[in-house]
C-alpha positions in Angstrom: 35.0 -25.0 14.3 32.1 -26.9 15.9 31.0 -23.8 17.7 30.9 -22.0 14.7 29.1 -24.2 13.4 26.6 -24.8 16.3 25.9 -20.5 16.0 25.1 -21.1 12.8 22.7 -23.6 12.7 21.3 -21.6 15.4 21.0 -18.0 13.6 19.4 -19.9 10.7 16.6 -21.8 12.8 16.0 -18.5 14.2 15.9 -16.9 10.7 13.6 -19.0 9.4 11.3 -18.8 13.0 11.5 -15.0 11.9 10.6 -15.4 8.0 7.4 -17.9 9.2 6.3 -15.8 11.6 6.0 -12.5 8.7 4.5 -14.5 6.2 1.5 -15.4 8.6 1.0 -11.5 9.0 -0.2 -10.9 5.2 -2.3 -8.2 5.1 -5.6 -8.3 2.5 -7.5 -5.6 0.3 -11.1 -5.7 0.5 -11.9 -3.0 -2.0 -11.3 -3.2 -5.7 -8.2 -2.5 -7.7 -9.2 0.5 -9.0 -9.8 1.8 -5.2 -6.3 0.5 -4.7 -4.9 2.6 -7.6 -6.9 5.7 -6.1 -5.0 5.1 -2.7 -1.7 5.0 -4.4 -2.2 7.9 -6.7 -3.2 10.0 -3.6 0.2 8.8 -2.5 1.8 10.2 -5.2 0.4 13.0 -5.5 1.5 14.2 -2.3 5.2 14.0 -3.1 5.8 12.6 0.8 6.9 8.8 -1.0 10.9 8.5 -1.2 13.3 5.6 -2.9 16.1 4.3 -2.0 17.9 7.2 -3.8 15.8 9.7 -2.1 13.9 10.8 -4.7 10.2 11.5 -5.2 8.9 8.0 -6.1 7.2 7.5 -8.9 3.6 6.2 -9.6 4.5 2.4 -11.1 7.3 1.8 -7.7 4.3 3.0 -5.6 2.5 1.0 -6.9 4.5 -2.3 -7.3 5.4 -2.0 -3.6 2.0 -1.2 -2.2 0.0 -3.8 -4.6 2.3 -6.5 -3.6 1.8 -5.7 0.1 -1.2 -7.2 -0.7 -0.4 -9.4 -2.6 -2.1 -8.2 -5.4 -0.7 -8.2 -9.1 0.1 -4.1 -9.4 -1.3 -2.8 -13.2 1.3 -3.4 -16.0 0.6 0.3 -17.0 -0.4 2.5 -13.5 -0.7 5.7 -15.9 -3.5 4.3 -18.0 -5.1 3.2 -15.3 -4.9 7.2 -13.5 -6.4 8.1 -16.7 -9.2 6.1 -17.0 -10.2 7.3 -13.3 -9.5 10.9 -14.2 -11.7 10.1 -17.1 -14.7 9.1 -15.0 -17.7 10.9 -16.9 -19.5 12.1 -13.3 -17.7 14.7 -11.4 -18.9 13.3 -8.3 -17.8 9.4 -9.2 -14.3 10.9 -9.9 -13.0 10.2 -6.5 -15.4 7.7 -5.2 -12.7 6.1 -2.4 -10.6 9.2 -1.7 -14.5 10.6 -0.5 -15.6 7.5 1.5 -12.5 8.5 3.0 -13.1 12.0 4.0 -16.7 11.4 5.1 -15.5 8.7 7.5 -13.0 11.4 8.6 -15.7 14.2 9.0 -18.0 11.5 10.8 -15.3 10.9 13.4 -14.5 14.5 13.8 -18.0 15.2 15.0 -17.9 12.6 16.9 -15.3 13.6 19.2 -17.0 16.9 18.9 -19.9 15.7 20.3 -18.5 13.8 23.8 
């Protein structure tokens, strides 16, 4: 009985090592929410995102998980939110993140281009 109990204590001081050590490894969005909510809807979009029942995602569980990751609060309402970027007046301002994106990209391809 005492060894069972002397594993024990052991397995939990090594599960709580293990918890402390995650929780120092947060990770931190420097961009705004509604970049945040571009990122994830890109995510959705794509169709690539599975739950635990192996189906397609959908756009609020992305979000909860990814906006928590950050440990953001996610939007109550992820839709509304999609719609007020789809509703962005400027064509060009529609998908201001998702095209910093791709221009980094472009600016690193022609940089390996280039050596």
């Amino acid at each position: 009985m005492e060894k069972i109990i002397y594993y024990y204590i052991r397995y939990r001081k090594r599960l709580v090592k293990k918890i402390k050590k995650h929780r120092r490894h947060k990770y931190r969005w420097e961009g705004t929410q509604k970049d945040l909510m571009e990122v994830v809807y890109c995510l959705y979009l794509t169709g690539n995102v599975r739950n635990s029942m192996d189906d397609t995602a959908q756009l609020s569980e992305i979000s909860d998980h990814i906006f928590k990751m950050f440990d953001l609060e996610p939007p109550s309402n992820p839709s509304r939110v999609v719609a007020g970027l789809k509703a962005r007046v400027n064509q060009i301002e529609r998908s201001v993140f998702c095209k910093a994106l791709s221009n980094l990209y472009a600016d690193l391809s022609i940089c390996k281009k280039n050596r």
